[in-house]
C-alpha positions, -999 to 999 in steps of 0.1 A, spaced: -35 190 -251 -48 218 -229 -33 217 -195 -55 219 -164 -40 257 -155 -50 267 -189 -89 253 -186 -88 274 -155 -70 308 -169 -101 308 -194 -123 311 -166 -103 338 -149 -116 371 -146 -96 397 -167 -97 418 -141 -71 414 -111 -66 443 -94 -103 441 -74 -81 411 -60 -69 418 -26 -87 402 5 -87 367 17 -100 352 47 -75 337 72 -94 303 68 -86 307 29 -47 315 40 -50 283 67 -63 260 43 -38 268 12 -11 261 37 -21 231 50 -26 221 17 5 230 0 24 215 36 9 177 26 15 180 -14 44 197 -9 58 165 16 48 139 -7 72 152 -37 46 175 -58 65 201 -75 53 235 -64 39 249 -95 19 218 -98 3 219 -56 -6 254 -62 -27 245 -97 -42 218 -83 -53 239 -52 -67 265 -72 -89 243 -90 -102 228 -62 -108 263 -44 -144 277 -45 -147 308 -67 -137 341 -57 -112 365 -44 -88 341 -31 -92 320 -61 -82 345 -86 -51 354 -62 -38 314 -65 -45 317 -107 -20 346 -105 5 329 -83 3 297 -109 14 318 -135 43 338 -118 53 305 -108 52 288 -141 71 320 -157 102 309 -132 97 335 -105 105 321 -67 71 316 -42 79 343 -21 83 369 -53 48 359 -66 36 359 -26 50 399 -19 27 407 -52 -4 404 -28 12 421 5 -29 427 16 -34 387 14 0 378 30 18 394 52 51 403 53 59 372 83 39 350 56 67 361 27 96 366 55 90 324 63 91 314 24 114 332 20 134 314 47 121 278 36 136 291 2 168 290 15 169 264 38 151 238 12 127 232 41 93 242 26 71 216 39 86 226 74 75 258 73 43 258 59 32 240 90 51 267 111 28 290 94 -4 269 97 2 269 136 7 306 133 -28 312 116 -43 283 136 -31 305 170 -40 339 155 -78 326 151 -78 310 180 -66 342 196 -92 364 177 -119 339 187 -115 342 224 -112 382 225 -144 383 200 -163 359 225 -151 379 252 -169 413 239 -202 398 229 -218 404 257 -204 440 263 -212 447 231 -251 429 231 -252 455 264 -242 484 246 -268 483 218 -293 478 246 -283 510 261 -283 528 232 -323 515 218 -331 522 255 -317 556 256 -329 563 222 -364 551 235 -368 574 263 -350 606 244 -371 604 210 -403 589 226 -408 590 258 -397 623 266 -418 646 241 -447 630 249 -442 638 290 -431 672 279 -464 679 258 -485 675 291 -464 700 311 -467 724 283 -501 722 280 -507 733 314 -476 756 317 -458 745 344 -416 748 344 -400 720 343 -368 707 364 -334 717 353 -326 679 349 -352 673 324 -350 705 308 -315 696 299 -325 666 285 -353 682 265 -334 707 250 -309 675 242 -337 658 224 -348 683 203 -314 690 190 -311 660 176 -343 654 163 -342 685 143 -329 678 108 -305 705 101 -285 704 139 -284 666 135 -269 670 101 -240 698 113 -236 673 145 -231 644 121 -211 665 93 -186 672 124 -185 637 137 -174 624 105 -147 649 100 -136 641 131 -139 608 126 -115 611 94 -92 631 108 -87 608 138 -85 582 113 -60 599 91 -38 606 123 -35 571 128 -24 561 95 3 585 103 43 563 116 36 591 142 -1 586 152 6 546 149 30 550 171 11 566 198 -18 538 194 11 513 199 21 531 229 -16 533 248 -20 496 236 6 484 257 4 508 286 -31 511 289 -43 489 326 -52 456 320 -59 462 278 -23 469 280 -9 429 297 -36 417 269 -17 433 239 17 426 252 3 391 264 -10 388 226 25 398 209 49 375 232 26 348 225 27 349 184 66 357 187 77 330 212 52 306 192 72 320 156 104 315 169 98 283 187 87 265 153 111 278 137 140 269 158 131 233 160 124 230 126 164 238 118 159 275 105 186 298 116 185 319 150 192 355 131 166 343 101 137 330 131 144 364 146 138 384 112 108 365 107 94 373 140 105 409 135 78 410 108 54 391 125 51 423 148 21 450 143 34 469 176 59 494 166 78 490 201 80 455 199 90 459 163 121 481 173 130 457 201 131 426 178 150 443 152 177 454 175 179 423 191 184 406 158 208 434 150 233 426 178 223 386 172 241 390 137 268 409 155 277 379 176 256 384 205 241 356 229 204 360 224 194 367 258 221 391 259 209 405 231 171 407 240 186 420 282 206 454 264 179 460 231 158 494 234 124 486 248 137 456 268 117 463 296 87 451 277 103 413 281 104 396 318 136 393 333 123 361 344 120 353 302 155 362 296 169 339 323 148 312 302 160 323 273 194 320 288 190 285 303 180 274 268 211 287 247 234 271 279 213 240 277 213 234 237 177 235 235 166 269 227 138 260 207 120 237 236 125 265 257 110 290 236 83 265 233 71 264 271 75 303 272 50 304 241 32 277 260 36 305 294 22 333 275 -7 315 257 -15 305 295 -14 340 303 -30 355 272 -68 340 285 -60 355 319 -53 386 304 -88 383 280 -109 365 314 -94 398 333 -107 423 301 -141 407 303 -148 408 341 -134 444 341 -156 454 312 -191 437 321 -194 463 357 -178 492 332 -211 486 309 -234 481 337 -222 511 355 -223 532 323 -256 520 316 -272 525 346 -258 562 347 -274 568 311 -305 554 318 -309 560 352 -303 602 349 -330 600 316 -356 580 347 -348 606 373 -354 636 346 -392 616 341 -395 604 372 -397 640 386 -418 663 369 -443 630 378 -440 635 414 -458 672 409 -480 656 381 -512 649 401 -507 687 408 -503 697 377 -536 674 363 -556 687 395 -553 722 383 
């Protein structure tokens, strides 16, 4: 009799390598799910069939027939996981892989439904925080588009017609208008934007170009606290689930090594779990790693009190609890500082387009008298 994976494999598609997206609700949803079935004594191989037949058809779908099958051919989770490393990241594989080893699964599937519950949440309150910077900047640029394409040719006809010069100002602007509304500058101005566009691109994808994005990121005034504010919170949060739910100090740090996007975080966590396998305290470890100065003194004295105290995971967390605290501040900060930055841009657009219309009219009843 046919099992329920092979009922499904006949509807698979035959082709898998289109297969490479998921949404983080997808990835929230298959952990939560394989966290319960996986505490009440289902086998793995049988949670992850019974998940994919229940999952909605589609991308994600056709990654959980794959994993059924490299599970039921005897490969570990994590193995069949790292053949998808654009659906789960490496943190995602890095905490099987760990659960793996400790037998604690369940455990850390929950660790890592936190994780994408808090990277959401996270995601939410920054995307919230730009709609209405970004509602103001399509505003300014139909409004600007309004008065360079429209407005202006039709004011510029009239002084034509009766030959009269117009103002520097709006001369500049004029000449700025027809520019772009004839086809063949607009198309070189567009061909060059999108090679620059590519190159800048291409630079970025470079260790050495993401390297200097990681840089700005963290230094930049106030963007800069919300980045760093962003990383400390996902890595305290990591290694404070961890911790309490038994996994190893040197494998919670390796796990929030990966967890890292930020290059220079990313050095400082691997050195610090570098001189944590050589026998280092952690806070020791964390005070002497390169790019230390990116952690609080103030965190390291925690950090400290917690390995003295026995209860390094609670410590870590009320830091994660700190930072998360600190992380809105850091968005509320963004938000206030970018909502005057719009306005003021705005009104400088739009404002030098009124003044270049506004004062050819102050001549105009001249101009129509004659």
């Amino acid at each position: 009799m046919a099992t329920l994976l092979d009922t499904l494999l006949l509807m698979k598609p035959a082709d898998d390598t289109s297969v490479s997206k998921a949404k983080q609700s997808d990835l929230l949803l298959f952990a939560s799910q394989l966290s319960v079935m996986l505490s009440s004594g289902v086998v793995i191989s049988d949670a992850v069939e019974s998940i994919t037949s229940e999952t909605p058809p589609g991308a994600f779908q056709d990654i959980l027939f794959d994993l059924s099958e490299h599970l039921l051919s005897g490969e570990s989770f994590s193995t069949a996981l790292s053949a998808y490393p654009k659906v789960f990241s490496p943190m995602f594989i890095s905490t099987i892989q760990a659960s793996e080893a400790s037998g604690r699964m369940p455990e850390m599937l929950e660790v890592l439904q936190k994780y994408i519950e808090g990277e959401v949440e996270t995601k939410k309150q920054i995307k919230s925080a730009l709609i209405y910077p970004a509602i103001m900047l399509v505003m300014a640029i139909i409004a600007t588009t309004t008065l360079l394409f429209f407005v202006l040719p039709k004011f510029t006809k009239i002084y034509e017609s009766r030959g009269q010069a117009l103002p520097k100002l709006t001369q500049m602007l004029v000449s700025l208008s027809n520019l772009f509304r004839n086809f063949k500058s607009a198309s070189i101005i567009l061909i060059v934007l999108i090679i620059m566009a590519g190159g800048i691109y291409y630079a970025v994808t470079t260790p050495r170009g993401r390297r200097i994005i990681d840089w700005f990121k963290i230094h930049t005034p106030v963007l800069g606290t919300m980045f760093t504010d962003t990383i400390m919170t996902r890595s305290t949060r990591i290694m404070a689930t961890t911790l309490n739910t038994g996994v190893t100090l040197f494998e919670a740090l390796q796990i929030v090594k990966t967890s890292c996007d930020n290059q220079y975080f990313g050095q400082f966590w691997q050195e610090t779990s570098d001189k944590v396998e050589s026998g280092f305290q952690l806070s020791e470890a964390m005070k002497t790693a390169v790019n230390s100065d990116l952690i609080s003194p103030a965190i390291i004295q925690m950090i400290k009190a917690g390995e003295k105290g026995g209860n390094l995971g609670y410590v870590c967390d009320r830091i994660s609890d700190f930072y998360d605290k600190k992380l809105k501040t850091s968005i509320k900060n963004v938000t206030s500082m970018i909502e005057p930055l719009m306005i003021i841009i705005m009104g400088s657009i739009i404002g030098t387009i009124a003044i270049a219309l506004l004062l050819p009219i102050f001549r105009i009843s001249t101009i129509i008298a004659r």
